[in-house]
Backbone as CSV, one residue per row, in Angstrom:
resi,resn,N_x,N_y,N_z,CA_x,CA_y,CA_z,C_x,C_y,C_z
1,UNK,83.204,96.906,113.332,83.530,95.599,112.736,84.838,95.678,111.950
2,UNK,84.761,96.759,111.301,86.372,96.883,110.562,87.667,96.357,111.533
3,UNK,87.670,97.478,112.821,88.887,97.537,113.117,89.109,96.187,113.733
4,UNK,87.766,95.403,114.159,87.934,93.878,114.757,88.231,92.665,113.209
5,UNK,87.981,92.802,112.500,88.548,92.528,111.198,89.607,92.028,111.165
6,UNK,90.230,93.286,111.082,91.329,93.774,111.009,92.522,92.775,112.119
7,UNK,91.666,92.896,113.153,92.504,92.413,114.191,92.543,90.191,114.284
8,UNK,90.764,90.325,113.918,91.073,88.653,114.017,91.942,88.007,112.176
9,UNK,91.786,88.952,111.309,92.828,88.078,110.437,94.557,88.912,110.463
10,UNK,94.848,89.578,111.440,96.116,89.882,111.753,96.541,88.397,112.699
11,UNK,95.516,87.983,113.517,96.024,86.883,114.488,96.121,85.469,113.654
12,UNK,95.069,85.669,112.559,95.167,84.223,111.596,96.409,84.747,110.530
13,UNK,96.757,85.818,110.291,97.776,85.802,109.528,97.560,85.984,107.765
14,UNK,96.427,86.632,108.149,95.834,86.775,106.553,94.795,88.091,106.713
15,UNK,95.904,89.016,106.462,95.288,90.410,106.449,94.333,90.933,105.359
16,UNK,95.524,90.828,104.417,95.353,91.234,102.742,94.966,90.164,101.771
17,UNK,95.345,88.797,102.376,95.002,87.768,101.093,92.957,87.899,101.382
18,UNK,92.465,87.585,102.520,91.006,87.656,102.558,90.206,88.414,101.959
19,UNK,89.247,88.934,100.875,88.502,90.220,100.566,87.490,90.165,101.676
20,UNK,87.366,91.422,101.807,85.913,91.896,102.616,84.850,91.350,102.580
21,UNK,84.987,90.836,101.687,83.323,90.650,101.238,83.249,89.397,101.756
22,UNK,84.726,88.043,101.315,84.436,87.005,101.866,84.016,87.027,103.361
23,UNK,85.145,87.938,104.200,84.691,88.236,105.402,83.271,88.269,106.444
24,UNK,82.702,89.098,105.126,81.388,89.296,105.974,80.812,88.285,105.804
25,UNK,80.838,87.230,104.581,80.004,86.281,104.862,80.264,85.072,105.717
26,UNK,81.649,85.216,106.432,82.200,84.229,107.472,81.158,84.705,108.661
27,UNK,81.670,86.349,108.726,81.104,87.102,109.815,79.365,86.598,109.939
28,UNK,79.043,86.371,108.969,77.262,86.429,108.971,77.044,84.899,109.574
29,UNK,77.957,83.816,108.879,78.051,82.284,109.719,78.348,82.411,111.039
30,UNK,78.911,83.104,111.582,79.812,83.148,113.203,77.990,83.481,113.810
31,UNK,77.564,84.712,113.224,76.770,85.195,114.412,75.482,84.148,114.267
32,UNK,75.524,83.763,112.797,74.359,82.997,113.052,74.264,81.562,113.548
């Protein structure tokens, strides 16, 4: 999951502004 991370907010353009943490809870909306 990191390195795909990594890769879908390189394509949105927001690598470093996002924290992780918000991430996962996008990640947890997507799958659910």
């Amino acid at each position: 999951l990191g390195r795909i991370a990594e890769r879908r907010m390189q394509a949105d353009g927001q690598v470093s502004e996002i924290p992780v943490s918000v991430w996962r809870c996008r990640a947890r909306e997507d799958e659910a």
